[in-house]
N, C-alpha and C positions, 0 to 999 in steps of 0.2 A: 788230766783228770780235773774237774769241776766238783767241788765235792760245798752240799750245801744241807745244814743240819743231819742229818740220818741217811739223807741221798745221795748220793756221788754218779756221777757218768763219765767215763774211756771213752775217751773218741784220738782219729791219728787223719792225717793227711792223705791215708791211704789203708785198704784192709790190712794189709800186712803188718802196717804199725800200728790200728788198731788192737789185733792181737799182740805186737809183742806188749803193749801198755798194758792189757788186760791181763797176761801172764804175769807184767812184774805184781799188778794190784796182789791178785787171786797169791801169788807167794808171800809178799805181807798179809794179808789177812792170815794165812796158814801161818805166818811166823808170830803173830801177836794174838794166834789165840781169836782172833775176831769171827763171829758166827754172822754165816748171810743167812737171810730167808730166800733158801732158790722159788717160792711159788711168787717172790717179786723181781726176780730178774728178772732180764731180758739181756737176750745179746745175739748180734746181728744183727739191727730192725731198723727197718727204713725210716719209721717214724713211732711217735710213741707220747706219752705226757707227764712231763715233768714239772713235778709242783704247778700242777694245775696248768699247765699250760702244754699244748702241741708243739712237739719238736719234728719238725723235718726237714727235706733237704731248702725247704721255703725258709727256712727260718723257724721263728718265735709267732704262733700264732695264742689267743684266748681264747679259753675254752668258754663257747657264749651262755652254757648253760650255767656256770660258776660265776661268771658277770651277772646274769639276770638276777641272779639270788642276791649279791651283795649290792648293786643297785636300789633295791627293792627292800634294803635293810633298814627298820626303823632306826631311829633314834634311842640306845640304850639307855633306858632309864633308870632303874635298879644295880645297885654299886655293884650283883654279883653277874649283871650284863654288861657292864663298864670293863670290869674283871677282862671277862671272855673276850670281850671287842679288842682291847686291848692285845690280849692273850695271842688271839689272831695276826693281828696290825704287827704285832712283835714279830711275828714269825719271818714277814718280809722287810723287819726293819731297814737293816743293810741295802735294801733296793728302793727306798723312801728316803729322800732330800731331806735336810730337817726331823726326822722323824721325831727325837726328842725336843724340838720348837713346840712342833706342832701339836702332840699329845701332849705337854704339858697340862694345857685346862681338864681335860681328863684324867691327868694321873693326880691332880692335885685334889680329885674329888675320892683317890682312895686312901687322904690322909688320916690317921687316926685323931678325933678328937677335933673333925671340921664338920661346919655345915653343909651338910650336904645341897648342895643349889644345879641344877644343871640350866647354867645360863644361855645364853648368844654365843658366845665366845665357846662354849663347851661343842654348842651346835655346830659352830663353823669349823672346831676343829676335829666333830666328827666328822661333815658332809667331804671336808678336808683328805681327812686318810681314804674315806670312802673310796674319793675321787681318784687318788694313787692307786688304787687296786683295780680300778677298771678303768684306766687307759694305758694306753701301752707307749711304753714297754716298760711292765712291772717288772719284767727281768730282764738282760740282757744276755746276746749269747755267749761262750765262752770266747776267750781271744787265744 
């Protein structure tokens, strides 16, 4: 099982140990009490998208219409679009080198009681994360 924020995915070397994995999940979850949303599962499926991205028997592919948007992303300027970008960028921390090097010049703009300046260094280390979100591999697959 790959389990990452809120999402998690079974997978086996084969169907049959796909289900037994699936059976032990589906009994934890019944033992702790954990509610699924069934109109978000899936099970069986050849392929499907996970945290934004295509899972099939290819592999990890991006989803190009999720690249074009963030691409296309200005530069946050307003501390509660710094917030959000952040907010975002956080989400895939774990699959970003550096992540706290690099966001530092932006997190240092939502200190209390600073000038707010959004400089060079602020820019670079937007176009920066930017750049991690749309090349691949933002994620890798399970081992």
């Amino acid at each position: 099982m790959e389990v990452f924020m809120d999402d998690f995915s079974i997978f086996g070397s084969s169907y049959d140990e796909c289900l037994h994995n699936l059976s032990l999940v589906l009994k934890m979850c019944v033992e702790t009490n954990l509610v699924l949303n069934w109109e978000k599962c899936y099970f069986t499926v050849k392929q499907g998208i996970i945290l934004g991205h295509k899972v099939s028997s290819k592999g990890l592919e991006e989803d190009k219409a999720k690249v074009g948007v963030i691409e296309n992303l200005p530069p946050p300027i307003p501390i509660k679009e710094i917030r959000s970008f952040l907010g975002h960028e956080g989400f895939y921390r774990r699959s970003i080198k550096d992540f706290s090097k690099i966001s530092k010049p932006l997190c240092n703009l939502l200190e209390k009681d600073v000038l707010f300046k959004f400089d060079e260094e602020c820019l670079t280390a937007f176009e920066s994360l930017k750049r991690s979100l749309t090349t691949t591999p933002v994620i890798t697959t399970p081992n």
